[in-house]
N, C-alpha and C positions, 0 to 999 in steps of 0.2 A: 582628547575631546576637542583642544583647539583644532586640530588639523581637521578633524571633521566639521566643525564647525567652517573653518576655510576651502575646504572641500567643498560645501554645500555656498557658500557664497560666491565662489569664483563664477559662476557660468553671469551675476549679474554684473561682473565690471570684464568681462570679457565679450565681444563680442562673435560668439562662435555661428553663426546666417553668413558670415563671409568667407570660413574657413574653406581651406581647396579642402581638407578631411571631407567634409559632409555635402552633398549633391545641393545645388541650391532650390531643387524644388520639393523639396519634404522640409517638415518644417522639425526645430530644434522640439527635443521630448525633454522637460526635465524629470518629470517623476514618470516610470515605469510601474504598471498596475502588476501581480502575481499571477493571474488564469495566462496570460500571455506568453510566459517566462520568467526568467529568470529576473525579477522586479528589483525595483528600489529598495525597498524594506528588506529583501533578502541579500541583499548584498550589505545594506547595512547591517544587519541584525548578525552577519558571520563575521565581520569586520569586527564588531564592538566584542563578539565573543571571542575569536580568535584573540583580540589583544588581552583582555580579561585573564583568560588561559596563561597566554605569553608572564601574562605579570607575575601572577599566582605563582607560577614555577620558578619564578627569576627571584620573589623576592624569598633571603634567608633569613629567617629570625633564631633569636639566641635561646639558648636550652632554656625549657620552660621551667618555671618552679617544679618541686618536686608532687604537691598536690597537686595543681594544674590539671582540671577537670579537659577530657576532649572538647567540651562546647568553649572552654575556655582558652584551648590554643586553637580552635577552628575562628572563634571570634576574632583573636588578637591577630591571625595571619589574612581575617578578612578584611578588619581595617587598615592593616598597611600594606595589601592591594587595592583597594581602595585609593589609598594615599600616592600610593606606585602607579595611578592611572589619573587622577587627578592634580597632584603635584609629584612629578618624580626625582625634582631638585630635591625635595624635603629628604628623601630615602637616601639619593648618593649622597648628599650631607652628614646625615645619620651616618652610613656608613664609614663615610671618611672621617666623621670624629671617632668612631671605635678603634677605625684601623691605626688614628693619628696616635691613641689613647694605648693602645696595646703596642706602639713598636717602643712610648713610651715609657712605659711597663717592663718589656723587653731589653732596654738599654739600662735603666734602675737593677734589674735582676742580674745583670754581667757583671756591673759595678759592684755590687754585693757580693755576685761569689767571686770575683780576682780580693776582694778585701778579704774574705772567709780561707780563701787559699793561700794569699798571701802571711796571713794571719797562724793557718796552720804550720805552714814549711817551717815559720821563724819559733815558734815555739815546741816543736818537738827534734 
């Protein structure tokens, strides 16, 4: 949403009436009406869906509970594509503390079993 937001404010600290791109005797369009073509609002309106889309599928959430009603993991993967278009620091964060959380999980459970094998060999 920043970028669109920056998107839509660049044409007023730019001044594009002297660009060699555009003939200088038509004059700069900012918003484009629909009966015309291909308009404003439709390029916007595919953009915000396309990324929407983009997120939706990108972000993975973790096995639901075992009740977990479908309105209940349709909710919880709505709000954090939500979250994944409005802050998407928040999500790789998330992410990286599970990943940071599971390798050390991972490293605890090696330790465990070389002590559980260790343990074995010298006792039988």
């Amino acid at each position: 949403m920043l970028l669109l937001n920056i998107c839509a404010l660049l044409p007023a600290f730019i001044d594009l009436t002297h660009s060699a791109a555009l003939p200088s005797d038509k004059p700069y369009i900012s918003w484009q009406s629909e009966p015309r073509g291909r308009g404003t609002w439709g390029i916007l309106n595919s953009c915000v869906i396309t990324l929407i889309f983009c997120v939706y599928t990108s972000v993975h959430l973790n096995v639901p509970p075992y009740r977990a009603t479908k309105a209940h993991k349709y909710a919880t993967k709505a709000l954090w594509t939500l979250a994944g278009i409005l802050a998407p620091e928040l999500v790789l964060y998330t992410a990286y503390k599970q990943y940071a959380a599971a390798r050390e999980l991972n490293t605890e459970m090696n330790k465990l079993s070389r002590v559980r094998v260790l343990y074995f060999r010298t006792v039988v």
